[in-house]
N, C-alpha and C positions, 0 to 999 in steps of 0.2 A: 503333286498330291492326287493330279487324277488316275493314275494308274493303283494308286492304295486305296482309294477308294471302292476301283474294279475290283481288285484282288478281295476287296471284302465278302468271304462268304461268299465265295463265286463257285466254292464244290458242292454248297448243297443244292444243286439243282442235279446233280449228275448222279449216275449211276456208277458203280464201282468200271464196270468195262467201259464205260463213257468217260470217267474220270484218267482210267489210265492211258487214254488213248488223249486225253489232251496234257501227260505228263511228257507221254513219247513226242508227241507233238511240237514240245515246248522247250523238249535237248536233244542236243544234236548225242548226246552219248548213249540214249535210250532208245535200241533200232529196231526193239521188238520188247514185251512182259516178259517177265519171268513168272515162275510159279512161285516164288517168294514173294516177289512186288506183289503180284494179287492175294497174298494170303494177309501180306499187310495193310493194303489197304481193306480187305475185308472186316478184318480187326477191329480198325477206327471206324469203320460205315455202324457196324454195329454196333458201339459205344457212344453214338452221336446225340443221344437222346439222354444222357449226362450232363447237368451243368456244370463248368467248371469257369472259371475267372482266366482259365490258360488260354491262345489263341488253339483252332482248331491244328493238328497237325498233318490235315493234309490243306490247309490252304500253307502252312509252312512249308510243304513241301515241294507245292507248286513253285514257289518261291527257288525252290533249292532247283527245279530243274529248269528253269529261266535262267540259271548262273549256270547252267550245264555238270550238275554233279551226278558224280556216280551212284548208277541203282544202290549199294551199300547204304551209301550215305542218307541217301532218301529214304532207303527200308528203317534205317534205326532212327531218323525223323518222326515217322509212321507208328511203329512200335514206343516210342519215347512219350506218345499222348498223354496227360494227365490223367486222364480217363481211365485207361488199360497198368495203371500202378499197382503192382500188387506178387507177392511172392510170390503167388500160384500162376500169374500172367508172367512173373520171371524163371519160373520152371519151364512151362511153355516153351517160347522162348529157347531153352537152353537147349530143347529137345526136338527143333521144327526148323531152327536155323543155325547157323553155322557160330563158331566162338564166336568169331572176330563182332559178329552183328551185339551178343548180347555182352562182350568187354566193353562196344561201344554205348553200349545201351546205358549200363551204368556210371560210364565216364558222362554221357551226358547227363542222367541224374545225379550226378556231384556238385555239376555246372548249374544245374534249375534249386538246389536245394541251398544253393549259397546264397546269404543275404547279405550285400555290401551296406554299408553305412556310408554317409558320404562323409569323404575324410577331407584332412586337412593340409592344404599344400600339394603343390607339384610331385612332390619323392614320395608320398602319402599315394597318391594317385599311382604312380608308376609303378609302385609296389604292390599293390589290390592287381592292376591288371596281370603284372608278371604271374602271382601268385594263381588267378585264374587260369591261365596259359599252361601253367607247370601243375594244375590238379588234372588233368589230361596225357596220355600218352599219343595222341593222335588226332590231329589238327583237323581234319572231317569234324572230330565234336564239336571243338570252336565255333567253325563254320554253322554247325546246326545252329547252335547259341545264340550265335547272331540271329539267324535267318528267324527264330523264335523270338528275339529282342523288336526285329521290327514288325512282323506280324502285331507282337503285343502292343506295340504305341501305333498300329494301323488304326487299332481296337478300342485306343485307351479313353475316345470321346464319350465312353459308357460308364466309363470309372466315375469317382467323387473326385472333387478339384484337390484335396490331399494328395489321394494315390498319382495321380496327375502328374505333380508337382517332383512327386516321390522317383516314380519310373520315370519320367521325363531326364534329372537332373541327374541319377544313375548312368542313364542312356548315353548322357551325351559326357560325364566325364570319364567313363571310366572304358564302355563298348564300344564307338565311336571310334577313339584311337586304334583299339585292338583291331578291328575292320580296317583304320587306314594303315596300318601297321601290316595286316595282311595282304593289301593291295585290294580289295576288294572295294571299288567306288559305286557298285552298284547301292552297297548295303551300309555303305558309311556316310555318303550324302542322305541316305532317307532317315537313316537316327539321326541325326545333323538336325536334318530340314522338319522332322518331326518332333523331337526334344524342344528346340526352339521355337517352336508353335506353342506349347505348352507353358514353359518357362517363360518366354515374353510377349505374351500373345496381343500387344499393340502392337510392338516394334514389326512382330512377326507379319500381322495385317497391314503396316504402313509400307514394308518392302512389296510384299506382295502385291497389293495395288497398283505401286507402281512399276512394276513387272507386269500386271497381268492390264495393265490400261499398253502395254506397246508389246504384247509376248508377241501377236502373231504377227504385226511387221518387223519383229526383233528375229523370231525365226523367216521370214521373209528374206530378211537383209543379209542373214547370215548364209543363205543358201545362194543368196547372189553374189556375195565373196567369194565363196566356195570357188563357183561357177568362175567368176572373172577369175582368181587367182591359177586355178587349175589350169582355163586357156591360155594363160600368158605363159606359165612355164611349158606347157607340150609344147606351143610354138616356138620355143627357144630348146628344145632340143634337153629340159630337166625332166626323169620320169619321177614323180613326187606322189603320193597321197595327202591334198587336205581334206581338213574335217574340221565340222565344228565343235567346240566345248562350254557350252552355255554356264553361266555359272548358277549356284543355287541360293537359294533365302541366305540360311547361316554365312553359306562364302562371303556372301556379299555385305552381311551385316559385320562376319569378321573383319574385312577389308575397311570398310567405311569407320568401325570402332577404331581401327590399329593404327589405318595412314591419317586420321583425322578428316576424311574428306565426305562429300556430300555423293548421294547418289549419281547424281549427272556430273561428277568428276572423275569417276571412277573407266577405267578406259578398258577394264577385262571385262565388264559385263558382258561384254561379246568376244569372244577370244578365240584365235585360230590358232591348231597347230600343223606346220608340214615337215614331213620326213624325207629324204631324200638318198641317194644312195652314196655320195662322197662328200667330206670338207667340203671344195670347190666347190659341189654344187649348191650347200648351204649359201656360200658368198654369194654365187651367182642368182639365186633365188632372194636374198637379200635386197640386193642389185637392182633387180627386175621389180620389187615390190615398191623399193622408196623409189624407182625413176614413174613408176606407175603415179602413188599416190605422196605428198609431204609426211615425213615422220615428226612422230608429237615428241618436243625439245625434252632432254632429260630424263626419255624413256626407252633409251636401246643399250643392252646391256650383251658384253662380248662373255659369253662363259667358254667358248672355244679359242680362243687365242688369250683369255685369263682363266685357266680352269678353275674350278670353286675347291678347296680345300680336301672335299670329299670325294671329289674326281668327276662333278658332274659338268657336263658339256652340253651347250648350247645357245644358238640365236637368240637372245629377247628383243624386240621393238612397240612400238606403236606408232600407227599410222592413221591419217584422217581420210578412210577409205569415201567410198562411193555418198555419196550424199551427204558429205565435211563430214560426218561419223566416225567417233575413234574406234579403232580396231585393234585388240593386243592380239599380236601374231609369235608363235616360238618358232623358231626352226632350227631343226636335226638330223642327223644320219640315222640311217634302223640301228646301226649300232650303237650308237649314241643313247639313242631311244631305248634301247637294248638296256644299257648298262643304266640308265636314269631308273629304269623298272626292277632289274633286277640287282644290281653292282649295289658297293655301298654308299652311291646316291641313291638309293634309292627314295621315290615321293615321300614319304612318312617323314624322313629324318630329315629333308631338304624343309620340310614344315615345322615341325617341331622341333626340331636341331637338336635331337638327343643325341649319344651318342655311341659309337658302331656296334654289335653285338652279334656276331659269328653265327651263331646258335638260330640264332632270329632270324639273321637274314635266309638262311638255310630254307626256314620256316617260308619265309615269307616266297621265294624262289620257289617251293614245292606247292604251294597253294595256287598261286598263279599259274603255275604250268596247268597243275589238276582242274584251274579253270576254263585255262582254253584248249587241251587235246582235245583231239578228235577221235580219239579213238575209247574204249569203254570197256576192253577184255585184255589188255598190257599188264597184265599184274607185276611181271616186275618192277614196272612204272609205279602202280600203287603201294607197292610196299617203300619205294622212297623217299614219300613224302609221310611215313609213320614214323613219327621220331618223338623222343622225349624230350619234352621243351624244358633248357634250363634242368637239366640232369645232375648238374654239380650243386644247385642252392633246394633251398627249401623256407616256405612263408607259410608262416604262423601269424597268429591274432594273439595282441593281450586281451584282458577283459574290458578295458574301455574302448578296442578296433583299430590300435594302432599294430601295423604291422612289421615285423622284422625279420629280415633278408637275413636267414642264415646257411653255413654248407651244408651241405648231404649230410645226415647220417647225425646233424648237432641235437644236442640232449637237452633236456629242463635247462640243465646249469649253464650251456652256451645263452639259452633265451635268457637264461637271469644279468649275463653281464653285456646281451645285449640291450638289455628296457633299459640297464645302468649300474656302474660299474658297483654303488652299495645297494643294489638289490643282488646283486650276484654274489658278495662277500657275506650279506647277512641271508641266504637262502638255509634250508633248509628242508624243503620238500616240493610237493610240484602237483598241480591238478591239469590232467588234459581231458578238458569239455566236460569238467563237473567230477574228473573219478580221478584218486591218487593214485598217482605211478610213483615206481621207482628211479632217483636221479638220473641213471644211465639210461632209459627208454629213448628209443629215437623218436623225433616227432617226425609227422606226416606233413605232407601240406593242408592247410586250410584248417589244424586246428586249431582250438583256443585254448591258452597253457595259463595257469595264474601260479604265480611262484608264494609258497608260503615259506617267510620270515622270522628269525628272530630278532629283538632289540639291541645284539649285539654281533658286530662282525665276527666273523672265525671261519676262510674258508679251512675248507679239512686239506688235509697235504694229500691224501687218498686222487682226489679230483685230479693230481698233477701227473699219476702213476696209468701211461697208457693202456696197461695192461687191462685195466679195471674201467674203462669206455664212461667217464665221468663227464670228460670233455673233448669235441673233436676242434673246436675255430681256434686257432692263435691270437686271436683277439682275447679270448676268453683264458686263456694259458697265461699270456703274458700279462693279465692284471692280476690273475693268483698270485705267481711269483712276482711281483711287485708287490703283493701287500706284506709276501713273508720277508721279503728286503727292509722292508721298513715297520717291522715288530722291532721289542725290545733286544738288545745282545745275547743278554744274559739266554733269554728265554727260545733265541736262535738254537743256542748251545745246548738247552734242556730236551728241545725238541728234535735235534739232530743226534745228541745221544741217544734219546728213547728209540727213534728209526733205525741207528746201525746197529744197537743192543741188537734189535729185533728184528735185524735181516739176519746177523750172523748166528742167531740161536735158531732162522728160521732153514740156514745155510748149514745145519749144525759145526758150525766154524768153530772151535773153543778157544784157542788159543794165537791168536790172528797177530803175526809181525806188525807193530803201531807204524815203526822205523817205515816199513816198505809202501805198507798204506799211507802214510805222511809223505813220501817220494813219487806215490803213484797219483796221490792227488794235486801234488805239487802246492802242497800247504807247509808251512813252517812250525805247527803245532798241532796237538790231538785238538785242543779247545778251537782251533781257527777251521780243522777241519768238522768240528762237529757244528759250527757256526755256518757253513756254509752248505752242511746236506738240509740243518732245519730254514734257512732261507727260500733252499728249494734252488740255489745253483748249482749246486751237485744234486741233478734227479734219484728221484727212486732206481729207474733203469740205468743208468750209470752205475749207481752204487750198488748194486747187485751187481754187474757186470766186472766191476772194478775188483770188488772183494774176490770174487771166481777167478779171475785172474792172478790175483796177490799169493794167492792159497794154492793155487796151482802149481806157477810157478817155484815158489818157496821150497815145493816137492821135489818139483823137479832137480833144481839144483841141487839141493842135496847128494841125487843118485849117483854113482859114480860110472856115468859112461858119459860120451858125447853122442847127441845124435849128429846119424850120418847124411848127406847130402842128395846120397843116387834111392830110386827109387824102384820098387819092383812092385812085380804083380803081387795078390792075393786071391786067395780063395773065396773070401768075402768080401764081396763088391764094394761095399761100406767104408773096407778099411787099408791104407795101403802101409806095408809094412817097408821102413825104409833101409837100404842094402842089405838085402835079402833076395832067394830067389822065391816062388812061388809057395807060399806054405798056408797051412789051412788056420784060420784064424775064426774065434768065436768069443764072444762078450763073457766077462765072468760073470757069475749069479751074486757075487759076494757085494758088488758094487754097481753094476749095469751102468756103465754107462753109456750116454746120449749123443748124437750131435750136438756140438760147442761146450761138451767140457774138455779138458784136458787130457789125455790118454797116453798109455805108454804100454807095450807088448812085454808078455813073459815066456820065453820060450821053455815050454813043457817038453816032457819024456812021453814021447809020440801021440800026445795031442794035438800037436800046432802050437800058434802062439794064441795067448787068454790074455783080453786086452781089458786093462782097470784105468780106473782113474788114481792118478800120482798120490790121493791122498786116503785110497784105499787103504785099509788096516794091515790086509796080508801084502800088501808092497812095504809100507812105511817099517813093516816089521819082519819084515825078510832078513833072512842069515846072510852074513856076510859073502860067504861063497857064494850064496845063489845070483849075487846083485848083478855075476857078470851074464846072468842069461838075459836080461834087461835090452828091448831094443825100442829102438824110437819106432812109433807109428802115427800116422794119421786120418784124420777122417777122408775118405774120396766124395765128390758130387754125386750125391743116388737118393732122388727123392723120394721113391717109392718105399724104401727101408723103414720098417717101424723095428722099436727097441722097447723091451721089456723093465721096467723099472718097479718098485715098491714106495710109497708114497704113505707116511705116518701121520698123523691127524690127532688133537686129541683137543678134548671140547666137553663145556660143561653138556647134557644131555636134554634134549629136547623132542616132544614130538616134530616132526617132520624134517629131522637134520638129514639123515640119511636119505632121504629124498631131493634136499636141495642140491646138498653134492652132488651128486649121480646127474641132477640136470644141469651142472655146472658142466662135467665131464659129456655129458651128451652135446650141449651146445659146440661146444669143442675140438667134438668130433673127435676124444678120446676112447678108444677101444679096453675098457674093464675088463680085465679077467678072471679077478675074483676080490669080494672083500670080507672081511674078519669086523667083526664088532664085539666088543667086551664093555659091558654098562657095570656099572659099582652103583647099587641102589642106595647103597650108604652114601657115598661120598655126590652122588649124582652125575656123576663122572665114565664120560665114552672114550675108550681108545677105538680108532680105527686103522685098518691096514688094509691098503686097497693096491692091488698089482693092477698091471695095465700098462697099455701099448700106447708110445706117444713116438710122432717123426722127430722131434728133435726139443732142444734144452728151451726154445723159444714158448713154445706149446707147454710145454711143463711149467714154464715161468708163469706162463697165463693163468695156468689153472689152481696153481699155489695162492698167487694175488685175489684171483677169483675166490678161493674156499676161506681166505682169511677174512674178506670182507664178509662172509656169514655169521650172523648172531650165534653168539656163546663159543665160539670157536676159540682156544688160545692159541695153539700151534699146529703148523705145516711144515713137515721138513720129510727130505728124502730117509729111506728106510737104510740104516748098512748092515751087512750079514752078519 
């Protein structure tokens, strides 16, 4: 506590070129100003005479160059002040320093602007901190966070015993971890030792006492192990580094709560750790320590000839060194040591026994490095430790602060069947932080979604259809089609008609083989196959898939030729015409079609071959003679190829229809080339016809699903000539 104390308000004695000279002073990474550092702490000198409840940030940043961080990191410290908030300070800003300082600047205002509630439970806990982690793209902000966390309970003896109470019990469940998770023990013992001053402020004074009635023959005694241990191995020919590890308030109070024991039981109070360079010389430094002093019974644990599950390795004992005083000693190889800091032992997990996550440890391996280089101008080095925490998930709040762990990209309706499976069956609509959105919206992190309800289940079959971004978690898929499994039959059946009605009139399919569709679904009946599209076992995209196929095919066989086997070139890269030699080939206007339908080549009188689809009108009604000019072709691999189509639309009429579409097809990234609108004032009734470039039948499917889910719209179907 004495050094928090120092650190109190220790910049306002200085001058700005006196302040930064005891920053450089204070990291090894800062070997001279820059003209940025001085502009920033100029900033904050000049805003000093502001109250604010924040700690100052340049005593935070003192902080931050004690831990050896880089100039960056300290600059958006400095500019991050409470004081200096404001969109014309964030213009600034935009215009006097470089991105990177003001992306960081407001990832760290994300971080100060979020108000945890303290939650309930271990996974309650774990999920707040991820969630914090993951509103960040770059772990320097974290670190500020921190570095701002314990400035603030440096400070917090000025507070009311509420807020006390408040920042205190935040501190130590939720920032705490995330510091020991980062490796950072400088800043994770002090919210520790500091939260729990507040929180139990007898227990806190009864440890301390008796720490501070023996601290300086406690560090005493520990620098005379040091000392004896050190000379017993040089003399034996181990070259080792020991060092002491005193332990702190909380440690101690955690130990005494967990093993049930009293303080004068406890044998780490004084704890050694030594390193050394092989195995062997762990044993032999072992060796030399119990022939030196007796080890205390039931206290020496073999982690390197039993490795621990997670792969960490090493010595533990205890001995009753120099003056019968117990001593808990570790001992390890640098590699050892190595892997215990950075491997997936690492300290966090080996404490909290959570377990392993990739992503994290990454994290955590980058932080530590960035703590201890020595160097301060390796930018390729800094851009490695910029990484997106938890990139795959995304944490949201309900309206009472319970949080839920969902993928990238999950919408309203994932959160509704994550708070519970009948809030997600009976949804309906969706508020994020107070304002309705639409079902498909992605949510962010950190915000708060409240799902509006009705009193009766019904999800929509729409939500199942990926085309239409209802839903991305299979958690949330598979309770849909679970509920449509278990509706009534009959009403399977009613619901599965109305869908394939309405794809094949949306397919303009009219007269669809039942026989081939019943063999392609591998159903026994029209009634068992419509029982199973309204279920929702036969998807939306299947059945659209399926029907293309049935319809295709059907053409084909008809035509009287076979295709042939060998393949030749074409003129258009798109399309390979098969046994054939080189002939020029071009899409007809009559039908256009796309990558993934079905096609078949006509060979013209010195046009080349004009390639339709089989159920094209001028194919299916070709004269008999001409049928033998018919040749197989297919689509080749050429993604850059877009294909001209016509696209029919027709919809009751509304101000701003023509608008929605257009930004359905812009989201899309379809290329319009021209549309036709015809309105009937009487009837209220819009035909459209909109041409336009799309790469392939996938892209068109999207944007068909998309335009039908727009209000008033009856029909989407492709245009034929």
């Amino acid at each position: 506590m004495k050094d928090a104390k120092q650190q109190q308000n220790i910049t306002a004695q200085y001058s700005v070129s006196e302040y930064i000279d005891l920053l450089i002073s204070n990291s090894a990474h800062l070997n001279h100003s820059s003209a940025l550092l001085e502009k920033a702490c100029q900033y904050v000198r000049h805003a000093q005479n502001v109250d604010s409840p924040m700690p100052s940030s340049l005593d935070v940043a003192m902080l931050l160059s004690r831990l050896s961080a880089d100039e960056t990191t300290i600059i958006v410290c400095l500019l991050s002040d409470s004081r200096l908030r404001s969109p014309e300070f964030y213009k600034r800003i935009q215009h006097e320093f470089p991105d990177e300082v003001l992306h960081m600047v407001h990832g760290l205002q994300k971080l100060h602007g979020f108000k945890a509630s303290p939650s309930e439970g271990h996974e309650q806990s774990e999920r707040l901190r991820r969630m914090l982690l993951a509103m960040v793209d770059d772990v320097r902000v974290v670190l500020i966070k921190l570095a701002y966390r314990v400035q603030r309970l440096r400070e917090l003896s000025k507070a009311d015993e509420e807020t006390q109470q408040a920042i205190a019990s935040e501190s130590l469940e939720i920032f705490s971890p995330i510091a020991n998770r980062l490796g950072i023990g400088q800043l994770k013992w002090e919210l520790e030792d500091l939260s729990f001053r507040y929180l139990q402020p007898d227990t806190y004074k009864r440890i301390a006492t008796m720490l501070e009635e023996k601290r300086g023959g406690r560090e005493t005694y520990i620098k005379k192990v040091v000392t004896e241990i050190d000379t017993l191995l040089k003399s034996s020919g181990v070259d080792a580094r020991v060092y002491g590890r005193p332990k702190h308030i909380y440690s101690i109070w955690s130990k005494m709560t967990h093993k049930d024991k009293q303080f004068s039981e406890l044998f780490d109070v004084q704890a050694l750790r030594i390193t050394v360079s092989t195995i062997a010389e762990c044993y032999t430094a072992l060796g030399l320590i119990h022939g030196r002093w007796h080890h205390v019974p039931k206290e020496f644990d073999d982690y390197i000839a039993n490795t621990k599950p997670n792969g960490y390795q090493s010595l533990h004992t205890a001995v009753y060194g120099p003056e019968g005083k117990p001593v808990e000693i570790q001992i390890r190889t640098k590699a050892m040591h190595e892997f215990a800091e950075f491997g997936v032992a690492a300290h966090w997990r080996y404490k909290e026994r959570s377990k392993q996550d990739d992503v994290l440890e990454k994290t955590i391996h980058s932080i530590r490095k960035l703590l201890e280089t020595t160097g301060s101008d390796d930018e390729e080095f800094l851009d490695s430790f910029k990484t997106e925490l938890f990139s795959d998930r995304v944490f949201v709040l309900s309206p009472d602060g319970k949080i839920i762990d969902l993928p990238q990209g999950a919408t309203p309706v994932d959160f509704a069947y994550g708070i519970h499976t009948e809030v997600g069956h009976r949804c309906r609509g969706a508020k994020v932080n107070g304002q309705i959105v639409p079902l498909t919206t992605p949510l962010q992190n950190g915000v708060q979604v409240e799902i509006l309800t009705t009193n009766q289940a019904a999800p929509s079959r729409d939500w199942l259809n990926p085309n239409l971004g209802y839903i991305t978690s299979n958690k949330a898929r598979a309770k849909i089609k679970a509920w449509f499994r278990h509706q009534d039959y009959e009403q399977h059946v009613m619901d599965g008609k109305t869908a394939i009605d309405r794809e094949l009139k949306r397919m303009h399919i009219s007269n669809p083989d039942i026989k081939k569709a019943l063999n392609h679904f591998r159903v026994n009946s029209e009634k068992e196959w419509h029982a199973r599209v309204g279920r929702g076992d036969i998807t939306s995209a299947h059945l659209t898939q399926g029907l293309n196929q049935i319809y295709a095919n059907e053409s084909l066989k008809a035509l009287p030729f076979k295709p042939k086997p060998k393949k030749a070139g074409s003129a258009d890269p798109s399309i390979n015409v098969c046994g054939a030699g080189k002939l020029l080939t071009y899409m007809a206007n009559c039908c256009k079609p796309v990558p993934g339908d079905e096609i078949i080549g006509f060979i013209t009188r010195g046009h080349g071959v004009s390639v339709h689809r089989p159920d094209c009108t001028n194919i299916l009604n070709l004269e008999h003679d001409k049928q033998k000019r018919l040749v197989s072709v297919e689509w080749a691999d050429h993604e850059q190829q877009t294909f001209e189509i016509s696209l029919a639309i027709q919809a009751i009429d509304r101000t701003g229809l023509l608008k929605d579409i257009t930004s359905i097809l812009s989201d899309l990234k379809v290329n319009v080339l021209s549309i036709q609108t015809l309105s009937n004032k009487d009837t209220h009734m819009a035909d459209m016809h909109i041409s336009m470039e799309i790469k392939d039948l996938e892209q068109l499917q999207k944007a068909t699903d998309k335009i039908m889910q727009l209000r008033n719209v009856l029909q989407v179907y492709r245009q034929h000539a």
